[in-house]
C-alpha positions as CSV (number, residue, x, y, z in Angstrom):
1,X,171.3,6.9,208.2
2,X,169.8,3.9,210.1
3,X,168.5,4.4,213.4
4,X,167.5,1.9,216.1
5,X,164.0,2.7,216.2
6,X,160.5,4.9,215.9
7,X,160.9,8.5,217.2
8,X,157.3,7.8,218.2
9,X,158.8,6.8,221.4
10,X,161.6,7.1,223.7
11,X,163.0,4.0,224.1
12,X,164.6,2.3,221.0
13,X,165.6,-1.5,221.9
14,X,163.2,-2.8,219.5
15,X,161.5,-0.7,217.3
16,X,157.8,-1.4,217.1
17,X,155.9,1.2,216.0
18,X,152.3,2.5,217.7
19,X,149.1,1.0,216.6
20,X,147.1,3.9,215.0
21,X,143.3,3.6,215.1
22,X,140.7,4.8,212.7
23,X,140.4,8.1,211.4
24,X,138.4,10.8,213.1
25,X,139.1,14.6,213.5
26,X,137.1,17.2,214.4
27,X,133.6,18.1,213.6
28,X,133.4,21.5,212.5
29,X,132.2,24.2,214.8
30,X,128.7,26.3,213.6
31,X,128.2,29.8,214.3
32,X,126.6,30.4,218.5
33,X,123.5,31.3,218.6
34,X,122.4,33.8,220.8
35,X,123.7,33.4,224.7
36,X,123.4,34.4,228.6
37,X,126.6,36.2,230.3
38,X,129.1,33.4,230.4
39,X,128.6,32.9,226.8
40,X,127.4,29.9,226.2
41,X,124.7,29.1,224.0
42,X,121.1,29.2,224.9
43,X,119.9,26.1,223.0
44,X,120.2,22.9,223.6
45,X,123.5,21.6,223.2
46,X,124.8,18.4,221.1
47,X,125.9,15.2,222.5
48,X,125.6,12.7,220.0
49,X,129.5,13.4,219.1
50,X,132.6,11.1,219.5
51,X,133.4,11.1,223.6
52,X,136.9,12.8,223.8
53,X,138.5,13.7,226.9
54,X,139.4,17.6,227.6
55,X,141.5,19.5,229.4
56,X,139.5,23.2,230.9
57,X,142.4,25.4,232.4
58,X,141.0,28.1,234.3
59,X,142.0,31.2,236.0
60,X,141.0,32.4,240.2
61,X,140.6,30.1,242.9
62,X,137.6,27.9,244.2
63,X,135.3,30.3,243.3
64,X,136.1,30.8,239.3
65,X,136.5,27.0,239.1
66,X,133.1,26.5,240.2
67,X,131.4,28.5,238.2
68,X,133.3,27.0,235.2
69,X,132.2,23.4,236.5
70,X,128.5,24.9,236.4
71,X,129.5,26.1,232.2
72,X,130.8,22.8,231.5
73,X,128.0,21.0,232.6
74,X,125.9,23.6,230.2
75,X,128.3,22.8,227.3
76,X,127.8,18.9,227.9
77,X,130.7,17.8,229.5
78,X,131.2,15.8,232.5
79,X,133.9,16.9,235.2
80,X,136.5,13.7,235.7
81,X,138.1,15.8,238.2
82,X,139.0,19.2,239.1
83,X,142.9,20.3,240.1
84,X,142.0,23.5,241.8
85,X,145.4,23.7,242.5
86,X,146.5,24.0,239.4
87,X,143.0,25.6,237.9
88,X,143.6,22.3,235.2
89,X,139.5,20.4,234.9
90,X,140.1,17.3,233.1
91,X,136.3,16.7,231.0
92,X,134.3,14.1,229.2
93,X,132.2,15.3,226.5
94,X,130.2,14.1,223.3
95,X,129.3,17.9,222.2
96,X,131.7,18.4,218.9
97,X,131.4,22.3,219.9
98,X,132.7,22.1,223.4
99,X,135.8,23.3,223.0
100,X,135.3,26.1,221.2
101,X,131.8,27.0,223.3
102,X,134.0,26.4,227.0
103,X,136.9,29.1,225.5
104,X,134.0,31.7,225.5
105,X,133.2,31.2,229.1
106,X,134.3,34.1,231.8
107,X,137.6,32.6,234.1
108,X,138.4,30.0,230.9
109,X,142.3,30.8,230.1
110,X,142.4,27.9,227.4
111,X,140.7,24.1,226.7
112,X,141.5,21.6,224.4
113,X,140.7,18.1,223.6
114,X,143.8,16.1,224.8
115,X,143.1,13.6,221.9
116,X,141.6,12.9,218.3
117,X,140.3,9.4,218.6
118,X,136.9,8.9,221.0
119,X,137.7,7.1,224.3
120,X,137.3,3.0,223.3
121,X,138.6,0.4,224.4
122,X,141.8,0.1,222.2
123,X,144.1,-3.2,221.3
124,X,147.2,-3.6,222.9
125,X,150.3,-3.0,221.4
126,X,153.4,-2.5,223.5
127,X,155.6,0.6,222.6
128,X,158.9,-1.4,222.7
129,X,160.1,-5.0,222.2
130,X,162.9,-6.1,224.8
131,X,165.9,-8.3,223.8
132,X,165.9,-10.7,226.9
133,X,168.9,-11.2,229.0
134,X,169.5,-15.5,228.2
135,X,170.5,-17.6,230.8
136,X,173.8,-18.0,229.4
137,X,174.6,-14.6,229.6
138,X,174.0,-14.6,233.3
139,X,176.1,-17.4,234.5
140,X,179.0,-15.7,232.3
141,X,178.2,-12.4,234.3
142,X,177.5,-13.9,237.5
143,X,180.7,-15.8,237.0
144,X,183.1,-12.3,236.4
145,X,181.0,-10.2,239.6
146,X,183.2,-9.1,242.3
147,X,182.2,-9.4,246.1
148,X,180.8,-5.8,245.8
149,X,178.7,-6.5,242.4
150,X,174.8,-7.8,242.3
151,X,175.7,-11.2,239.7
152,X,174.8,-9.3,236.6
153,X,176.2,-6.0,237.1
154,X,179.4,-6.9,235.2
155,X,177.0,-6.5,231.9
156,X,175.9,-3.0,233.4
157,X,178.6,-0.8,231.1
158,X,176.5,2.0,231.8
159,X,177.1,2.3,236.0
160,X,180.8,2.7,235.3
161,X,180.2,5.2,232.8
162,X,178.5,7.5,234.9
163,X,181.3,6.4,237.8
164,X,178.1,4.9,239.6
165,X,180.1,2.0,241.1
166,X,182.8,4.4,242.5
167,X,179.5,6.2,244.4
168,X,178.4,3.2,245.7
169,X,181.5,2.4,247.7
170,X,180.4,6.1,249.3
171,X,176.6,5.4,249.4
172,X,173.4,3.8,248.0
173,X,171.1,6.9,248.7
174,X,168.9,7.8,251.3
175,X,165.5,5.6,251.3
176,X,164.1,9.0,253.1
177,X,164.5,9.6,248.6
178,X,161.3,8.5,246.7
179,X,161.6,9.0,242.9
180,X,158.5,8.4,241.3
181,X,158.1,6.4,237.3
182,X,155.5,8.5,235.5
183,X,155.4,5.8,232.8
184,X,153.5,2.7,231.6
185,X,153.5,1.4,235.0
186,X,156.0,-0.5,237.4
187,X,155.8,-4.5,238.6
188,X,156.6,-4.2,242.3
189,X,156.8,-7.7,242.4
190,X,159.8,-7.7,240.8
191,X,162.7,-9.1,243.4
192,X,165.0,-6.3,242.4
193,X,162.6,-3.7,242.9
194,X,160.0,-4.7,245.6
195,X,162.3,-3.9,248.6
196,X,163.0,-0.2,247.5
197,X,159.3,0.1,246.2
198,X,157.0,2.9,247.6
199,X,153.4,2.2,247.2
200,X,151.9,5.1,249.1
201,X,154.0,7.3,246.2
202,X,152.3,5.1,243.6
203,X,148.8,5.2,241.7
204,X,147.3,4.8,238.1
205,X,146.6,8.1,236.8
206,X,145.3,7.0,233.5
207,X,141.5,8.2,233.6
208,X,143.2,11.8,234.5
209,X,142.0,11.2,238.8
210,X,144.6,8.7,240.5
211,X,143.3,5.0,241.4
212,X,145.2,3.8,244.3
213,X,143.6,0.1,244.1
214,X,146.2,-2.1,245.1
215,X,148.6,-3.0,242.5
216,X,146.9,-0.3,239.8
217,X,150.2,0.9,239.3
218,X,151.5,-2.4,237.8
219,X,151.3,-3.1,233.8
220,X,149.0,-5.7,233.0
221,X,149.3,-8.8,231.0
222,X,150.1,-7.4,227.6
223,X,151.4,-4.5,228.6
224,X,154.8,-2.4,227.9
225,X,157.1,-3.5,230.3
226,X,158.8,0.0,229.5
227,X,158.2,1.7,233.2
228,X,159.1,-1.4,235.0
229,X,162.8,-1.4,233.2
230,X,162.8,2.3,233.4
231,X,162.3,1.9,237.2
232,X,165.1,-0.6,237.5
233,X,167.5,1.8,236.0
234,X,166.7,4.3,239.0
235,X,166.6,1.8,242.1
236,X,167.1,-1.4,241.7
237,X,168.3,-2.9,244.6
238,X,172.0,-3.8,245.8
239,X,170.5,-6.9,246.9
240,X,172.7,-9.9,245.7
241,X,169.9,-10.6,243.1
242,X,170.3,-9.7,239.2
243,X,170.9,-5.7,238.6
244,X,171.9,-2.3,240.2
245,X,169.8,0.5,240.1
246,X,172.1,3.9,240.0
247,X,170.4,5.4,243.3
248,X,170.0,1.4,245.1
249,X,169.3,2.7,248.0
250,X,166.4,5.4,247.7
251,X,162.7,4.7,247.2
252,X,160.8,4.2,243.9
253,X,157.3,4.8,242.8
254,X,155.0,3.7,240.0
255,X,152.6,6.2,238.2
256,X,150.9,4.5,235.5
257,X,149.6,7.1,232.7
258,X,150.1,5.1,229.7
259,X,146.9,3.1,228.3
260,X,147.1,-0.6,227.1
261,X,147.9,0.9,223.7
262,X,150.8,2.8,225.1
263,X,149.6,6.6,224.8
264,X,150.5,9.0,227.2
265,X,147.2,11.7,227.2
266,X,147.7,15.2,229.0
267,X,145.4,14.3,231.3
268,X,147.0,11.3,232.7
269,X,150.5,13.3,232.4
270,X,148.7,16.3,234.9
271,X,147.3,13.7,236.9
272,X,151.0,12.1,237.5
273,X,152.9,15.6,238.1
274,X,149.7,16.9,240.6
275,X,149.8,13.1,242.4
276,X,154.0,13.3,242.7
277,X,153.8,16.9,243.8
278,X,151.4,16.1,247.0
279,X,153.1,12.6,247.8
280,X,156.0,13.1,248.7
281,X,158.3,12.6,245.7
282,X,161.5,13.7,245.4
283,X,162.2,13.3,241.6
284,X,159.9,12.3,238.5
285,X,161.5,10.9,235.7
286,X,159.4,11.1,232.1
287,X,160.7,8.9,229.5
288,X,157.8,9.6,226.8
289,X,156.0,12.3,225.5
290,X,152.4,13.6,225.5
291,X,150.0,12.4,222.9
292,X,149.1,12.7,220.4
293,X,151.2,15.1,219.2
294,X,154.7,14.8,218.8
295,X,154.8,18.6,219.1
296,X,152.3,20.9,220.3
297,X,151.9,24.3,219.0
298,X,150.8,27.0,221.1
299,X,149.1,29.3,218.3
300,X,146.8,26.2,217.8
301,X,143.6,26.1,220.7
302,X,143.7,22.6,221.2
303,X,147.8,22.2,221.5
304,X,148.0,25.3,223.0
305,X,146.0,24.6,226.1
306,X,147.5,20.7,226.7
307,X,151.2,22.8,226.5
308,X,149.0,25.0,229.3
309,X,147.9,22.2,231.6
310,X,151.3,20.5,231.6
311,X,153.4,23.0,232.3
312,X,151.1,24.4,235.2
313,X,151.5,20.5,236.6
314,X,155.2,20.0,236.3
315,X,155.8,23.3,237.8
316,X,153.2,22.9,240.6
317,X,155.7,19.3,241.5
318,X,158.8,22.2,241.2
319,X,157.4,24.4,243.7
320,X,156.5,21.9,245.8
321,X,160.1,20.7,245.7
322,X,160.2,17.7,242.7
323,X,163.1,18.2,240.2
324,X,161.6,17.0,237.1
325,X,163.8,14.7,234.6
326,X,162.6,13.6,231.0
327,X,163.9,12.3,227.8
328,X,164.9,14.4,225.0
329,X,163.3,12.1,222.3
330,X,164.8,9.0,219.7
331,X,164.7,11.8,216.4
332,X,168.0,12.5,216.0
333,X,166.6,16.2,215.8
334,X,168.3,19.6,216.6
335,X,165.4,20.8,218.6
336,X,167.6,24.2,218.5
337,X,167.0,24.3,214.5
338,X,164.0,27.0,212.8
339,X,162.1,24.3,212.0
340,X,161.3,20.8,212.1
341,X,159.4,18.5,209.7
342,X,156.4,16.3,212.1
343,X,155.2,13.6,209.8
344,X,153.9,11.5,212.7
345,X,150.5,13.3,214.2
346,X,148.0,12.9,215.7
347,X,149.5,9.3,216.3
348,X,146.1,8.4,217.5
349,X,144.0,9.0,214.3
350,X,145.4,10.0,210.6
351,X,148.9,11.7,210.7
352,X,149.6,14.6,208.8
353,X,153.1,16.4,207.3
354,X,153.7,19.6,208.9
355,X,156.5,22.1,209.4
356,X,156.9,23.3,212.8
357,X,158.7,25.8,214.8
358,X,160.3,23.8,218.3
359,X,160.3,27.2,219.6
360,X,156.6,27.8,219.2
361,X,156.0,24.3,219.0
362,X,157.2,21.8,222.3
363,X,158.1,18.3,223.0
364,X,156.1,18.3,226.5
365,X,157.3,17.6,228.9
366,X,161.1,17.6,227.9
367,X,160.7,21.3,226.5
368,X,159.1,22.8,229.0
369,X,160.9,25.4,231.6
370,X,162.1,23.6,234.7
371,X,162.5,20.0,233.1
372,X,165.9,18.7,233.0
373,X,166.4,17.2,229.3
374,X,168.2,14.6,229.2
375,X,170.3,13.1,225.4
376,X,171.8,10.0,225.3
377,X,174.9,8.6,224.7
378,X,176.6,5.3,223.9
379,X,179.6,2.8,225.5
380,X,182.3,4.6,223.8
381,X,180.1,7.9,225.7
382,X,179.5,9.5,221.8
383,X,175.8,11.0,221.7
384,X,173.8,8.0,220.8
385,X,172.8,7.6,216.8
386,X,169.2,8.3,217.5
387,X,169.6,10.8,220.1
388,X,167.6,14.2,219.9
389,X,169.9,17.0,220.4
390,X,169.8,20.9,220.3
391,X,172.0,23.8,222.0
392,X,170.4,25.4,224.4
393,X,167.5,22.4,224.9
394,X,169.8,19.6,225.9
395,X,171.1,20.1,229.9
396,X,172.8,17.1,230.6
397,X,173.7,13.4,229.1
398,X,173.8,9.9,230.3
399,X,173.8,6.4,229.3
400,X,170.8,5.4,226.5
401,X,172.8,2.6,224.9
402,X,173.6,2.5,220.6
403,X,173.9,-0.2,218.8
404,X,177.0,-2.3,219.2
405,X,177.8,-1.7,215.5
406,X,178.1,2.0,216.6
407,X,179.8,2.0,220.1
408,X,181.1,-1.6,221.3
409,X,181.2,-1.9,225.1
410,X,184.7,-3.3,226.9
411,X,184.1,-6.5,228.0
412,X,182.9,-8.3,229.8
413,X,179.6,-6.5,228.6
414,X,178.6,-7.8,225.5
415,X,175.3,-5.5,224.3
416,X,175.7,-1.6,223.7
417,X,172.2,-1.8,225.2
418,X,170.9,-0.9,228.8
419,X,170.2,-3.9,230.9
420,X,167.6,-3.4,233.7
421,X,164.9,-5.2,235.2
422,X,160.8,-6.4,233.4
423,X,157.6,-7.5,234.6
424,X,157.7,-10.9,236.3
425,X,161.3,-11.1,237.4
426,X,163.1,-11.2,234.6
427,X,165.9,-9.1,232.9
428,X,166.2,-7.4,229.3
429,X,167.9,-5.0,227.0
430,X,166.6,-1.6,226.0
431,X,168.1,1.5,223.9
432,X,166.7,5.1,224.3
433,X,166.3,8.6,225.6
434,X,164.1,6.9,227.7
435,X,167.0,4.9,229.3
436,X,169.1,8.1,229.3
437,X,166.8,9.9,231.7
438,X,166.3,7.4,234.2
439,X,170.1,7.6,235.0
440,X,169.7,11.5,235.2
441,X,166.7,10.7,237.6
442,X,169.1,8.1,239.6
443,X,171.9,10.5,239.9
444,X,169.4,13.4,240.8
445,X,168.6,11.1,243.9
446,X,171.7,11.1,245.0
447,X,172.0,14.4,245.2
448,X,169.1,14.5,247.3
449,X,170.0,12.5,249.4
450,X,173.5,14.2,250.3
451,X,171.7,17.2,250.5
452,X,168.3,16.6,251.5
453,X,167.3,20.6,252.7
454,X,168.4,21.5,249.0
455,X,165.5,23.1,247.2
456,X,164.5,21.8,243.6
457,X,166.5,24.7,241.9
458,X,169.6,24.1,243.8
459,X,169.5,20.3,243.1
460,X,169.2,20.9,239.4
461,X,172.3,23.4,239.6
462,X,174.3,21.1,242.0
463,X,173.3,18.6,238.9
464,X,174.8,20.4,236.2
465,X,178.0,21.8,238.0
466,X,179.2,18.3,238.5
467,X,178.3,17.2,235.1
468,X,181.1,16.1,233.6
469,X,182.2,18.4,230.8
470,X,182.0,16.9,227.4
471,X,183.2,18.1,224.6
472,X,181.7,18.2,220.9
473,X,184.8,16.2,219.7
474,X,185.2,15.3,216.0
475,X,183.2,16.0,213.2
476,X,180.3,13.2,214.0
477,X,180.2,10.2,211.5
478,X,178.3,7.5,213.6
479,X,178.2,5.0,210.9
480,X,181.6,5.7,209.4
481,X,180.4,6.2,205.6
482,X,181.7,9.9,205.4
483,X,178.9,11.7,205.9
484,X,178.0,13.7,209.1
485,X,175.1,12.5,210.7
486,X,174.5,15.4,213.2
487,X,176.2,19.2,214.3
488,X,177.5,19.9,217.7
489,X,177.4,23.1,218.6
490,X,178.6,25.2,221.7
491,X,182.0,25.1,224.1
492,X,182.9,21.7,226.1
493,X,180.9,22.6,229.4
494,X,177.7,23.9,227.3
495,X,176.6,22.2,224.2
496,X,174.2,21.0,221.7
497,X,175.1,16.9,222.3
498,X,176.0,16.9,225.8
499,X,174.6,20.0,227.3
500,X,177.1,20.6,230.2
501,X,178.3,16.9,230.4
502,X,177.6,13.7,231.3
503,X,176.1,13.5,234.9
504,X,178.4,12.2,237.8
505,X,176.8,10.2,240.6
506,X,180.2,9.9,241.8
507,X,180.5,13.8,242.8
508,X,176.9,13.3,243.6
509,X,177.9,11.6,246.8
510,X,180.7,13.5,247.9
511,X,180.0,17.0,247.3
């Protein structure tokens, strides 16, 4: 069947596929020669290899880290910066053998290069291609808003369909609530988002060490405007001016992690989760997924260790009290199934066909323990027709947009699309998981701001008990030419499309 877009990426409205630059993999490693304690090898190491970027996860405290900075530095590579917290060292190194000489060292649970193209500059090329909001469109939505609405919200088919409005008559959030973009970066300029925007909560964590420079958080010319519509979604403000976020009233934050080329490296995604976790931030929300692999396997020594440094990141931001949201992915896959077919990495060099196990194999963040996964659905509120899905993976659903062929909004809305906020003021439609989450994200604010004591854990469970239930419903035929396009599997409050409903900022607010 015809989908809306790559499942490179999670946002659809547009499909435009990655650039892919040239081919390079990995040098082959050659037998150590004879070494001191830690392992390493005696001789003079190499450096005249492609510079990739690595991620060293460690075990101890202070202590074992600094005695694996001292091994790194043997191995040739260059510290970018150490989480201690975490025991995550993010490296630079030009030694083809690194990885595989670092493993060897004492205190070394894991390393892996988080890429296989060298660091260079790379071309732009945005991940998704909006469908602008025309001027026309406006005045006909300005002209339908009620007293209440901001003058395009009558467009917003989504708000309604998560019974946003209703909450809004109850409350806007608490601006006491920061939830924080982890993305391709956010335009605070923008009029709808600059007076809910947090800038102490916001830095550009692409190198893997967070820039605060002023504005570093923002895309640049070129740029995806992906994060800034993302962000729009969550809090944009109740303001009189353009759109309404689903949480209007709490705080937002920008962490950039995408490059210009629009790839999301572990190192940048650690970076985010460790700079949310000691900021303040309430709730990330992760509408991609970790390059440059679509899945990463944990039998495999370079996979394995980025699904290592993540997952000690995203649950470092748990236990410091961040309830973690991210897309489920624009496949139309059962991540529940025994295997899946990846014909897509490494999307940074020469792809390959391989059969993986999901359960051995993960999505990162969205399958990793603690992250809400979020599937989306359409205006008629039908899982969306490129909508990952999986029982068991998928917790809750929300609002991604379909095409209108698929699921026709009531009027006066006239796209099946999300419509939210982009760089330099303006307005546009996008489809995706990654429009999906956001909501999730929006809603989760909410929460936190009724209950602002709750712990991470209970805000997820408050979450999912006011979900609305949703049921599997008919056999699904999204297209309508007789053939099912996708199983459903599990009871109304618990299953593969829908997890345990679609999320209710409504109850959000008065529970």
């Amino acid at each position: 069947m015809a989908h809306l877009g790559s499942r490179r990426t999670r946002a659809l409205a547009l499909p435009v596929g990655l650039a892919l630059t040239a081919s390079l993999g990995f040098l082959p490693a050659s037998a150590a020669s004879a070494a001191p304690s830690d392992g390493l090898p005696a001789a003079a190491v190499s450096t005249d290899g492609p510079k990739l970027s690595y991620v060293v996860n460690t075990r101890g405290g202070h202590g074992t880290v600094k005695q694996v900075k001292k091994a790194i530095a043997r191995a040739g590579g260059t510290v970018v910066i150490a989480y201690e917290q975490i025991g995550v060292i993010v490296v630079h190194s030009q030694n083809p053998e690194f990885a595989q000489s670092i493993r060897r060292v004492k205190g070394v649970d894991s390393a892996g290069a988080t890429r296989t193209n060298p660091i260079v500059p790379q071309a732009t090329k945005d991940i998704g291609v909006e469908q602008s909001l025309s001027a026309e469109q406006a005045r006909a939505a300005a002209a339908e808003a009620t007293a209440d609405q901001d003058p395009m919200e009558p467009l917003q088919w989504d708000l309604p369909a998560i019974k946003a409005d209703q909450a809004h008559r109850v409350s806007l959030g608490s601006k006491k609530v920061t939830v924080a973009v982890i993305d391709t970066g956010v335009d605070d300029t923008h009029p709808d988002l600059a007076p809910n925007f947090d800038r102490g909560a916001s830095a550009n964590c692409v190198s893997g060490a967070p820039d605060t420079a002023d504005g570093a958080w923002r895309p640049q010319t070129g740029e995806s405007d992906h994060g800034t519509h993302v962000a729009g979604t969550i809090a944009a403000a109740k303001n009189g001016i353009g759109v309404t976020g689903v949480a209007p009233g709490v705080k937002v934050a920008g962490i950039k992690v995408a490059t210009s080329s629009g790839f999301f490296y572990t190192e940048a995604v650690v970076c985010g989760f460790v700079w949310a976790a000691e900021h303040g931030v309430d709730v990330t929300n992760n509408s991609y997924y970790t390059d440059p692999w679509l899945y990463n396997c944990k039998n495999d020594p370079d996979q394995g260790a980025l699904v290592e440094a993540v997952t000690r990141a995203s649950r470092y931001a748990e236990h410091k009290g961040t309830v973690n949201v991210a897309a489920a992915g624009n496949s139309s896959e059962d991540l529940a199934a025994d295997t899946l077919e990846d014909s897509t990495s490494p999307n940074d060099t020469t792809p390959v066909t391989r059969t993986v196990d999901p359960r051995e194999c993960l999505d990162i963040p969205t399958m990793l323990p603690g992250v809400v996964t979020v599937s989306a659905t359409g205006a008629k509120g039908l899982k969306a027709s490129y909508s990952n899905y999986g029982d068991g993976i998928i917790d809750v659903a929300a609002p991604g947009g379909d095409s209108t062929i698929y699921q026709t909004p009531a009027p006066p809305a006239t796209s099946g699309l999300i419509l939210s906020t982009l760089p330099g003021g303006k307005y546009g439609y996008k489809a995706g998981t990654s429009m999906a989450s956001p909501h999730v994200a929006g809603v989760v604010a909410l929460i936190k701001s009724s209950h602002p004591h709750a712990s991470a854990a209970a805000v997820k469970a408050l979450l999912v008990n006011e979900a609305d239930a949703t049921a599997c419903g008919d056999p699904y035929d999204i297209n309508g030419d007789g053939k099912i396009d996708a199983v459903c599997e599990g009871p109304r409050n618990h299953n593969g499309f829908y997890g345990a409903g679609v999320v209710d900022a409504l109850d959000a607010v008065r529970r």
